[in-house]
C-alpha positions as a Python dict, from the first residue, in 0.01 Angstrom:
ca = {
    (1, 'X'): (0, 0, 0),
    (2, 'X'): (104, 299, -93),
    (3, 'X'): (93, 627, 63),
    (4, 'X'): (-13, 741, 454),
    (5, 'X'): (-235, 501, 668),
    (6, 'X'): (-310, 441, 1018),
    (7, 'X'): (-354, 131, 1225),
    (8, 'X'): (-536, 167, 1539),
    (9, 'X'): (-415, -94, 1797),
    (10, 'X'): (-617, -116, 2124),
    (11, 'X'): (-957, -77, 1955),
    (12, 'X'): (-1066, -409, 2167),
    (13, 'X'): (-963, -273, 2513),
    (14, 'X'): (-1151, 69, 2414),
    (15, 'X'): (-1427, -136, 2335),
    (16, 'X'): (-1476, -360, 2629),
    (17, 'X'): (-1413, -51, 2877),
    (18, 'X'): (-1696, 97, 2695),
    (19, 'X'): (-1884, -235, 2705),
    (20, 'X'): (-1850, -223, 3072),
    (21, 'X'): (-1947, 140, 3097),
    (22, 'X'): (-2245, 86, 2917),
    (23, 'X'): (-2342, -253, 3165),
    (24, 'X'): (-2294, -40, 3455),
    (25, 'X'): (-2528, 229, 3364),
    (26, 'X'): (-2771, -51, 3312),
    (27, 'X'): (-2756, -127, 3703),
    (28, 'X'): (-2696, 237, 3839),
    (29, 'X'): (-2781, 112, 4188),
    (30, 'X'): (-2460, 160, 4344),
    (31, 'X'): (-2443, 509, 4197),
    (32, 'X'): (-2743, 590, 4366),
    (33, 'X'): (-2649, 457, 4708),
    (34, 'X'): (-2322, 723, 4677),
    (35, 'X'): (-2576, 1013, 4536),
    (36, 'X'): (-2847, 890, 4858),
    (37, 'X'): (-2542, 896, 5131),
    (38, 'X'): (-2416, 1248, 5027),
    (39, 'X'): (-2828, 1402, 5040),
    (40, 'X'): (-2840, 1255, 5358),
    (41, 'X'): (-2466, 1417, 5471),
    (42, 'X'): (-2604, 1741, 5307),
    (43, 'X'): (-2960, 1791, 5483),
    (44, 'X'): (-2832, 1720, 5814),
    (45, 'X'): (-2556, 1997, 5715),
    (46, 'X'): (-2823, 2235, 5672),
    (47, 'X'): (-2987, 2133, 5982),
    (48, 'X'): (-2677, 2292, 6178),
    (49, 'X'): (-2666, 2582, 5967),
    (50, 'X'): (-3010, 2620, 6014),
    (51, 'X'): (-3099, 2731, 5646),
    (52, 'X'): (-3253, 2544, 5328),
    (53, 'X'): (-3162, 2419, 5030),
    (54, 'X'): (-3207, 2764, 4844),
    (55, 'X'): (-2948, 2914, 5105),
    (56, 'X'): (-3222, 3125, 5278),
    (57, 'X'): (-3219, 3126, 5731),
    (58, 'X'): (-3479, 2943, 5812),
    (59, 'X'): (-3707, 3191, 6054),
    (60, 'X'): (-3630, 3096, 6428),
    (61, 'X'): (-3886, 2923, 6639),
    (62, 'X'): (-3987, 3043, 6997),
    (63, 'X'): (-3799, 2753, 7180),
    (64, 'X'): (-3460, 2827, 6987),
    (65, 'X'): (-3501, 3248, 7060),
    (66, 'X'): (-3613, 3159, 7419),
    (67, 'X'): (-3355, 2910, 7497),
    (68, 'X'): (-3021, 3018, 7291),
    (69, 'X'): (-3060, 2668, 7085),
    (70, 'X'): (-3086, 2628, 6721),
    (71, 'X'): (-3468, 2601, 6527),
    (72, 'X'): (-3539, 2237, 6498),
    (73, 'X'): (-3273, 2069, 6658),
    (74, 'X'): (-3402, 2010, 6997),
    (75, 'X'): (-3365, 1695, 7069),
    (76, 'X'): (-3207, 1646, 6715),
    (77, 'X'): (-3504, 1372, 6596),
    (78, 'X'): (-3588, 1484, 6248),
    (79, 'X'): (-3244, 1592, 6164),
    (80, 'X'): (-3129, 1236, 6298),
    (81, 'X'): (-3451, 1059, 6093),
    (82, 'X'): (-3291, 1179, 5743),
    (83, 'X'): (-3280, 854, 5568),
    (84, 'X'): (-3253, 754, 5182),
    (85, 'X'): (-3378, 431, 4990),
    (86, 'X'): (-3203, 359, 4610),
    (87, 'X'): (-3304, 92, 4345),
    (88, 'X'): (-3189, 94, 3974),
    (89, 'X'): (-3462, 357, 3928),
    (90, 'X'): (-3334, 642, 4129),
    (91, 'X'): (-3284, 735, 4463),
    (92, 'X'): (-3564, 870, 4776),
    (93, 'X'): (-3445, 1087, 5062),
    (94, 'X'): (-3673, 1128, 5346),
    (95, 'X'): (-3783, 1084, 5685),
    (96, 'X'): (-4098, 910, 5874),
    (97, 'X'): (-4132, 1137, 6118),
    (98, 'X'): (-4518, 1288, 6152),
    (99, 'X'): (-4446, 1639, 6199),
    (100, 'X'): (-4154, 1647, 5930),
    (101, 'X'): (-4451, 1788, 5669),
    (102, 'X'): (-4520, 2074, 5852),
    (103, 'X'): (-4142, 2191, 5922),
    (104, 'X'): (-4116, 2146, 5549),
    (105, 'X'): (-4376, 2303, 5395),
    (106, 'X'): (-4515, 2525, 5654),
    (107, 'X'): (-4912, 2576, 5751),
    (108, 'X'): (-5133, 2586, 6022),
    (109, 'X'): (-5230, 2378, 6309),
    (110, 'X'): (-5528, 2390, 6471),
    (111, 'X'): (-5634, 2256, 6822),
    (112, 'X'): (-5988, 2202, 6929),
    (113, 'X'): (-6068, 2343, 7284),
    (114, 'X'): (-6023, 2070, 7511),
    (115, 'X'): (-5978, 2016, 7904),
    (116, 'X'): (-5564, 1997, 8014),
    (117, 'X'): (-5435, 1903, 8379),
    (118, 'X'): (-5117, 2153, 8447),
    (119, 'X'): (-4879, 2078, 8760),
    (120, 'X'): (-4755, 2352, 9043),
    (121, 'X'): (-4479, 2320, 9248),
    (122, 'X'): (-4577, 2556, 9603),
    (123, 'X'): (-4287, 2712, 9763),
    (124, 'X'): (-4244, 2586, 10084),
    (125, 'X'): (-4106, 2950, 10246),
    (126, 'X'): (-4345, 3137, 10030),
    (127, 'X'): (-4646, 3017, 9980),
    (128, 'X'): (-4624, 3096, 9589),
    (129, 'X'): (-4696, 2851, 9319),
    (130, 'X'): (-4544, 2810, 8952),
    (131, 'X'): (-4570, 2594, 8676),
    (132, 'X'): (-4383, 2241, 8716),
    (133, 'X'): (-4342, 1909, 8469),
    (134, 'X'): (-4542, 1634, 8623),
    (135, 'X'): (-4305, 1472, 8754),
    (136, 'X'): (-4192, 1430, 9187),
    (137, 'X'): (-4106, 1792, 9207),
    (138, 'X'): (-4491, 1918, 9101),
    (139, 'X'): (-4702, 1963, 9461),
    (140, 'X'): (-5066, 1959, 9347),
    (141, 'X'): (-5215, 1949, 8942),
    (142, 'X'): (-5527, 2124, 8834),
    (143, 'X'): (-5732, 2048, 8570),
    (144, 'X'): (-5809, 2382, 8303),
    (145, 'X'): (-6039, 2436, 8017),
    (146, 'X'): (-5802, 2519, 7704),
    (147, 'X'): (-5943, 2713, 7412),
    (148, 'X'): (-5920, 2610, 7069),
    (149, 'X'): (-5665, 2773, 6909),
    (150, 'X'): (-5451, 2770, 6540),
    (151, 'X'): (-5056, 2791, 6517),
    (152, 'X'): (-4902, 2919, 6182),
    (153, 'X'): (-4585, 2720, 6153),
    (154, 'X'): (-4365, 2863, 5912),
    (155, 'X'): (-4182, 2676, 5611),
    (156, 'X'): (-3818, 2573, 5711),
    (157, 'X'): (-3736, 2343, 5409),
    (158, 'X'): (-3483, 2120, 5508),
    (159, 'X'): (-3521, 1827, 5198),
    (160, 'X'): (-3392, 1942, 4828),
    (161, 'X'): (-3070, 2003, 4641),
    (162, 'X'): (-2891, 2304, 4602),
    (163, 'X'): (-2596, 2370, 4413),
    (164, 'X'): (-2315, 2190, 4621),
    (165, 'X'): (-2539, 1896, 4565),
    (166, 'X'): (-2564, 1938, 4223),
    (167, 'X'): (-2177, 1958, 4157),
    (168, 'X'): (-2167, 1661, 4409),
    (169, 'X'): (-2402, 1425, 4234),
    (170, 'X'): (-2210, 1494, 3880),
    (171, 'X'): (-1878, 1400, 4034),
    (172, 'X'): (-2017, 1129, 4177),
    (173, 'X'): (-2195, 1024, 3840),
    (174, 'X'): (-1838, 1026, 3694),
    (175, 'X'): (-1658, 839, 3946),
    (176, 'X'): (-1863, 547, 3911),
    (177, 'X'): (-1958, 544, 3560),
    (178, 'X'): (-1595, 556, 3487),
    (179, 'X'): (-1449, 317, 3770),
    (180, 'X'): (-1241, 14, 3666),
    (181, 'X'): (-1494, -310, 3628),
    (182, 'X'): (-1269, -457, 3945),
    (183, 'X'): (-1324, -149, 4158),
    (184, 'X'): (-1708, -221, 4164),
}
């Protein structure tokens, strides 16, 4: 032959890598596990900076201003009860806790009027009573009429995907899609 020509050589090792790129993204489990684990890292992130996904404060409830502690991480529950479930179809994060909806999405509660037993605790050199938990320390308990009344809770959005997440799911994406087969 005369002339110029080329010879590619490794055409069957390109090929199988691709094969094996293509057989992954047929079971992208795995992938979604990764993208599930880092969603779940990421809420409970904004949890301690107390904002949502969109970057905004979330507005601070009355325990958190009245106590010093941080908007819905009292006892650290929901931000604990972030939890993710993946398949080959994509990936859920979430939580099962009741009152998660109305953190999330804001709205209004109402309570009917209903009948309430509260506790004292009567100073011994006084004579004064206060408020107590019903527990040993509470001297007497009264029952009280209660009238109905209707909270406005606002939105704190704690579930989504902002841009860190974004960037993180594409590297992610990358990693494993282009992982050695062994490596799997």
């Amino acid at each position: 032959m005369s002339g110029v020509s080329t010879r590619l050589t490794g055409l069957e090792a390109a090929l199988a890598s691709l094969g094996q790129t293509a057989s992954r993204a047929q079971y992208p489990r795995g992938l979604y596990e990764n993208i599930g684990m880092s969603l779940v890292a990421s809420t409970q992130r904004r949890f301690q900076a107390g904002s949502g996904p969109e970057g905004s404060p979330w507005p601070p409830s009355i325990r958190a201003l009245a106590e010093g502690g941080k908007t819905l991480i009292d006892s650290a529950r929901l931000m604990q009860s972030i939890t993710f479930e993946a398949s080959d179809n994509g990936v859920d994060v979430g939580t099962n806790v009741v009152y998660a909806a109305i953190h999330q999405l804001g709205g209004a509660i109402h309570q009917a009027a209903r009948q309430q037993v509260i506790h004292f605790k009567r100073n011994s050199k006084t004579g004064r009573s206060r408020f107590a938990k019903a527990n040993a320390k509470a001297t007497f308990a009264q029952k009280v009429g209660l009238g109905a009344r209707t909270i406005v809770m606002p939105a704190r959005p704690f579930l989504g995907i902002d841009e860190d997440d974004q960037e993180q799911i594409t590297a992610l994406a990358s990693e494993w899609l282009l992982k050695p087969r062994d490596q799997a």
